[in-house]
Residue, then its C-alpha position, 0 to 999 in steps of 0.5 A: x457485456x457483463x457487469x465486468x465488462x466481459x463479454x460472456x455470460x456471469x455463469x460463464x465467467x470465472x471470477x478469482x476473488x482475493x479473500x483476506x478474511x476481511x469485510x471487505x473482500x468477503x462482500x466482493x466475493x458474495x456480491x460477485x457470487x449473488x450476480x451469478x458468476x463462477x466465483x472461486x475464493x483465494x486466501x494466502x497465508x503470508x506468514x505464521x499464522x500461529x503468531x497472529x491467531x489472537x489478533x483481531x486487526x490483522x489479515x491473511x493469518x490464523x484467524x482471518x484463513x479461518x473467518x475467509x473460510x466460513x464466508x466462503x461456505x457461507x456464499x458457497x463458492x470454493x475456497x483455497x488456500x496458498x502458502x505465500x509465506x517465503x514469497x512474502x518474507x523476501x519480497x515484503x518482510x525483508x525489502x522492509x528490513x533493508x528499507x529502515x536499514x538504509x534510512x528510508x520510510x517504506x510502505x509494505x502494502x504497496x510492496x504486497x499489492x506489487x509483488x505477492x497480491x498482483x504478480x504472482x496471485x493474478x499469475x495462480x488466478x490464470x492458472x485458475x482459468x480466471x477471467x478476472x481478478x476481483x479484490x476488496x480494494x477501494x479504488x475505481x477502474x473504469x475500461x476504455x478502448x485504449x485500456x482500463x484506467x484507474x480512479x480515486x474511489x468514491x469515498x476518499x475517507x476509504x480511497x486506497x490508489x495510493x498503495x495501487x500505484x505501483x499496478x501496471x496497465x496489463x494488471x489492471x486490465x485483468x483486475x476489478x474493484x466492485x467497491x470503488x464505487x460505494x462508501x464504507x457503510x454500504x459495504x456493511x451494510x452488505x455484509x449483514x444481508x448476506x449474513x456474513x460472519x464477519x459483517x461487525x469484524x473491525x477494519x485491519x489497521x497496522x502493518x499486518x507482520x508487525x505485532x502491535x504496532x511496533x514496527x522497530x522490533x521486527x526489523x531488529x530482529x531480522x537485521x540486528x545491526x540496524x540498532x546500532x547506536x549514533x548520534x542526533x545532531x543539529x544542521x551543523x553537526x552538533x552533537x545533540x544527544x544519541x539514539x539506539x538505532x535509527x530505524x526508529x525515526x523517519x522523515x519529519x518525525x517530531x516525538x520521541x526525539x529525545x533531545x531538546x533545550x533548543x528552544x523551539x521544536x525540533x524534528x527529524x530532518x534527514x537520516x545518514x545510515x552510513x554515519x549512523x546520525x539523526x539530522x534534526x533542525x526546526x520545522x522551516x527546515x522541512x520544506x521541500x519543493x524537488x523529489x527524485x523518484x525511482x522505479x517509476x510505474x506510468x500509466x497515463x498517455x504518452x506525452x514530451x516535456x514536463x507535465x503539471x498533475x497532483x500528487x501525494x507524497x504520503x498516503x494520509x494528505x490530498x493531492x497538491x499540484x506539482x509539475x512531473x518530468x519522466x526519465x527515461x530509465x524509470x525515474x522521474x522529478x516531481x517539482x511542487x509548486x508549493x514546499x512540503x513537509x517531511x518528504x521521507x525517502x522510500x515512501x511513494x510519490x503518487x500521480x493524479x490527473x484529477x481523479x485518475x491514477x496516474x500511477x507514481x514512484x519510490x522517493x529517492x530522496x528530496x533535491 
């Protein structure tokens, strides 16, 4: 049995390595190489690469094919490139879109690691005659005889499960994660013995289509109507003020409101796409304590009536407890024991038993 848990020889296993011109996937794929298997590097290009070619903090464009490419020469492994670009615009760019037009506060990298990264670049790493799927992603898996399970990384300032939990058990049987176990700074660490190019390249921060962070321009520009004018109005309806658009605004948001005078803080409470209104109202207005999920990935042992897990809501806060009830049509209710804040429909709501992913759903709306 192999570091991989695959029972061949390193040299007789052929390794597939995601490479997105990062630090982390290029040390996956020298580490990989190091211990003597058949490792061939995968970059896809996502979109246009043109645009991106002076930015330093994004991935799988312009600069980063081209830095992917140089780690490559120097591991020495071969190295392809993929032109994912439509994929990528109609199962990522465009969900995005739709995703604020109706709303909702979506998280594109998960749709990225469900649709392009898992589905259709594990599908090319088969073609490949891959044995194995190896990505920079920080989160552990660990093989049972029942299947591979999926943990919190070892370092939770770096864990990435939440983005993960949309990964199902074929996926993650044929996946594997070399950095789950190390903390960052042994991963740089790695990247300047091997005398990688990218060794000090900064970690990519923004979403990797939205051009410095503004996230509202590109939706505009691929669905217009969704700048449409509206209201802000209180919890009674009360007209506040107007917005241009509400694809600017998500679930609890606090800043850049633009209507005050009440005396306390307002926050973004709902939105009403069809009505084209921004819901405000105080902080005690926020709580939640009920969450319908949709499109709902398990991947925990079978099990009859509700089950008390954690959970995350969003990807920045810690799991919190809650009690989990499984429909049987990919939906699920998540009750939490105690209310939680700006629960934004088209994030994800995310599955724990301690630290293993139990996988999640898409916030269909708070109850």
């Amino acid at each position: 049995m192999n570091s991989l848990g695959l029972s061949k020889d390193p040299a007789d296993t052929r390794v597939v390595v995601a490479m997105s011109g990062g630090v982390d996937s290029s040390v996956t794929a020298a580490l990989l190489a190091e211990e003597g298997y058949d490792v061939v590097g995968v970059t896809l290009q996502l979109y246009d690469h043109g645009e991106a070619v002076k930015r330093e903090r994004a991935c799988c464009a312009g600069q980063d094919i081209f830095d992917a490419r140089r780690v490559a020469e120097t591991v020495g492994i071969p190295h392809y490139v993929l032109n994912y670009e439509s994929r990528f615009r109609e199962d990522v760019i465009d969900a995005f879109a739709d995703s604020y037009v109706r709303g909702e506060t979506p998280v594109p990298c998960v749709l990225c690691n469900q649709t392009v990264k898992f589905r259709d670049l594990l599908k090319t790493a088969k073609d490949l005659q891959g044995d194995a799927l190896a990505t920079g992603h920080y989160i552990q898996r660990v093989g049972t005889e029942s299947g591979a399970e999926l943990r919190r990384a070892v370092d939770p300032a770096r864990d990435q499960s939440y983005f993960l939990f949309a990964t199902t058990q074929e996926q993650a049987d044929f996946l594997r994660f070399p950095l789950g176990g190390m903390p960052k700074n042994e991963v740089r660490a790695h990247a300047e013995r091997f005398n990688l190019p990218v060794a000090a390249k900064p970690d990519s921060q923004d979403i990797c289509f939205v051009p410095d962070g503004d996230y509202a321009a590109v939706v505009a520009k691929i669905r217009p109507g969704a700048i449409d004018p509206g209201d802000i109005v209180d919890l009674d309806g009360k007209v506040l003020g107007r917005h241009d658009g509400i694809i600017k605004f998500t679930i609890g948001q606090r800043r850049g409101i633009g209507v005050g005078g009440t005396g306390e803080p307002l926050y973004v409470i709902r939105i009403e796409p069809d009505a084209r209104r921004v819901v405000v109202g105080p902080a005690s207005a926020m709580g939640e304590t009920v969450v319908r999920l949709g499109a709902v990935n398990w991947l925990g042992d079978a099990h009859d009536g509700p089950l008390d897990l954690t959970v995350k809501v969003r990807s920045t806060q810690d799991p919190v407890p809650a009690s989990l009830d499984l429909g049987d049509d990919g939906t699920a209710t998540v009750t939490l024991k105690a209310p939680e804040r700006a629960v934004a429909p088209g994030q994800a709501c995310v599955f724990y038993d301690d630290e293993r992913l139990l996988g999640g759903g898409w916030i269909q709306r708070a109850a």
